[in-house]
N, C-alpha and C positions, 0 to 999 in steps of 0.2 A: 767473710761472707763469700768467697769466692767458690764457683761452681754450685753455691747449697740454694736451694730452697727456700725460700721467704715467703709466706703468706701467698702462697701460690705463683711467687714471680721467680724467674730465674735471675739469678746476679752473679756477676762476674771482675774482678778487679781487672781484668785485662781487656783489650781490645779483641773483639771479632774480627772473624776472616766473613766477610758476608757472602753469600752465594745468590747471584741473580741464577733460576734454573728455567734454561728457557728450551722448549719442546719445538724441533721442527716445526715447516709448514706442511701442506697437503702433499700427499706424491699420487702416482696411480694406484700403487697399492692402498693409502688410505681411502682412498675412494670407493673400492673394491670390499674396503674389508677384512684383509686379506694380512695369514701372518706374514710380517716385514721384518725380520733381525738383520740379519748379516746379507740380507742383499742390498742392490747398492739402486733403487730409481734414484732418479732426479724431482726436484719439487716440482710441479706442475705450474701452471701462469696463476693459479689461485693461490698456487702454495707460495709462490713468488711474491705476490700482494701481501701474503701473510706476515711473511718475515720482515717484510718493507712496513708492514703496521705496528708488529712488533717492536721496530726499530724504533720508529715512529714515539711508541709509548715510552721509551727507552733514552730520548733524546735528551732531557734535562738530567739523567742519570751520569752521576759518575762511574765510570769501568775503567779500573786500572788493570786488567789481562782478559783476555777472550781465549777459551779453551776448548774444544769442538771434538767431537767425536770423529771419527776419521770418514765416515759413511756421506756421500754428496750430500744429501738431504739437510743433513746437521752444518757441512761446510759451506752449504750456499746461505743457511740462515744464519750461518755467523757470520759470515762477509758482510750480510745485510746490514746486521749490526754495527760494523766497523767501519759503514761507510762513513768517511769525514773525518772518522777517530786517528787513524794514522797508525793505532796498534796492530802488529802481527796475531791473525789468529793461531793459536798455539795447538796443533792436535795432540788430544789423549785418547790413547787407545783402549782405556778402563771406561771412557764415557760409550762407548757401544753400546749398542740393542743385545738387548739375551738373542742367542742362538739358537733358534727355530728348527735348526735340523732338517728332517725330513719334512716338517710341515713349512718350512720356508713357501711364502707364497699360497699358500692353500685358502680356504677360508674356512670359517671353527666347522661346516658343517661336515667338511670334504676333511678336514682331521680327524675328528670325531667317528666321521665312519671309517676309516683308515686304520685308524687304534682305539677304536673303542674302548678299551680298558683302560689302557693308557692314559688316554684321553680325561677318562673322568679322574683317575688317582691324579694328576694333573693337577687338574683345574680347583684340587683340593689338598696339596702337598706341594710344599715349595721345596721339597729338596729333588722332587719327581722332573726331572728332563725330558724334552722331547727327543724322539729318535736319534742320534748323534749331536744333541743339542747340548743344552745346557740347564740347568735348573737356576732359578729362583733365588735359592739359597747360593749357589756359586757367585751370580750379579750381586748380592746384597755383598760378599766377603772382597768383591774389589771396588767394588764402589764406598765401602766403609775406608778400605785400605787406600785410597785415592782421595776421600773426607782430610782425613788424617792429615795426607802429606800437603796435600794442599791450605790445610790450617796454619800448617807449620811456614810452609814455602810463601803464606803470600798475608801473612798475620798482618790485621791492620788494614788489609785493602778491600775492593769490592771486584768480584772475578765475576766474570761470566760465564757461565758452564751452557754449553749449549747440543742436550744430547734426543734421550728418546722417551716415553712412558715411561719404559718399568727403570733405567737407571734414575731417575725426577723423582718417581714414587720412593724407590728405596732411601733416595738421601730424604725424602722427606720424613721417612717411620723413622729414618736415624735419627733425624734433627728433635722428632716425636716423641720416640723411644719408644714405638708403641708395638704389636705384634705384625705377624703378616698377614692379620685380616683387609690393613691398609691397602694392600695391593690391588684385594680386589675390590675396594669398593670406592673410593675416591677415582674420580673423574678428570683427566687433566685432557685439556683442550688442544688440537693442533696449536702452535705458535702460541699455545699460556706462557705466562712469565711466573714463577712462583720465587718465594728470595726466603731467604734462612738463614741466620747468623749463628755462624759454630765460633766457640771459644777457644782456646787453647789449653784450658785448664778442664774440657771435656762439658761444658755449658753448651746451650741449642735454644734457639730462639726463631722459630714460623716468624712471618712478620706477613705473607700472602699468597695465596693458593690460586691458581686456574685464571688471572688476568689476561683479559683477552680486550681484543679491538673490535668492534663490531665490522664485521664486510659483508 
């Protein structure tokens, strides 16, 4: 039975690599609106609380490795998480935000007029990049390739990945298997926790979407 289908369940003879996927807190640019990739705010004093409720939800939780995206935002909310734990957060650089480009910082209205064309092909083709950015479909091919190694490297355990939107969304269509309609239409909250259990033998298994702390 391993990796196949059963009456709508997934089954697997092997253990899971689980994946707690948990989305920064607030910064200034969430606040704003405003595309965020590859620049670097810091969380804000709400975004701060965020991560500390996150953590919060997180405390009876077993995490045997904490993995962060290298951008502050994601490194402060993994610290939050490790408070007490004693584990090294470990940065990976495939957990990044897609690359915003020229629109880095903008917000959709001030893109939109900017590259109007663009813009829409965009917001409707994932292999479409922003101005010396990156596409969609580029995130989906290292964030699969980072699924992967990380099934391999930590088989059995439960990792914490703690990155942005669209690398969350992508491993979740993976975990899915579903198209890239997911991307744009699921909702993940600042500071959600979502968890997923990938196999080894290429099995996915959702287990929660968009958990949040009320503040």
């Amino acid at each position: 039975m391993s990796g196949a289908q059963r009456g709508g369940w997934t089954v697997s003879a092997h253990e899971p690599t689980r994946l707690i996927l948990l989305r920064h807190g607030q910064t200034p640019a969430s606040v704003g609106r405003l595309y965020s990739g590859r620049g670097n705010p810091s969380l804000t004093d709400l975004g701060r609380e965020q991560a500390a409720q996150a953590a919060q939800l997180l405390r009876e939780t077993r995490i045997d490795a904490i993995l962060s995206s290298p951008l502050d935002r994601a490194r402060q909310t993994a610290e939050a998480v490790n408070a007490g734990r004693g584990l090294t957060v470990e940065i990976e650089d495939d957990l990044i935000e897609t690359d915003f480009g020229a629109w880095e910082g903008l917000s959709f209205s001030e893109a939109r007029a900017r590259d109007p064309e663009l813009h829409g092909r965009w917001l409707g083709d994932t292999s479409v990049a922003a101005p010396g950015g990156e596409s969609f479909d580029h995130v989906h091919a290292r964030v699969a390739a980072l699924l992967d190694r990380i099934t391999v490297e930590h088989r059995g355990r439960t990792v914490a990945l703690v990155s942005h939107v669209t690398p969350i969304k992508t491993a979740l269509r993976i975990a899915l298997d579903v198209g890239p309609q997911l991307l744009y239409r699921l909702h993940l909250d600042l500071a959600s926790i979502s968890i997923a259990d990938f196999y080894p033998d290429g099995g996915a298994s959702v287990r929660q979407v968009n958990r949040t702390a009320a503040i």
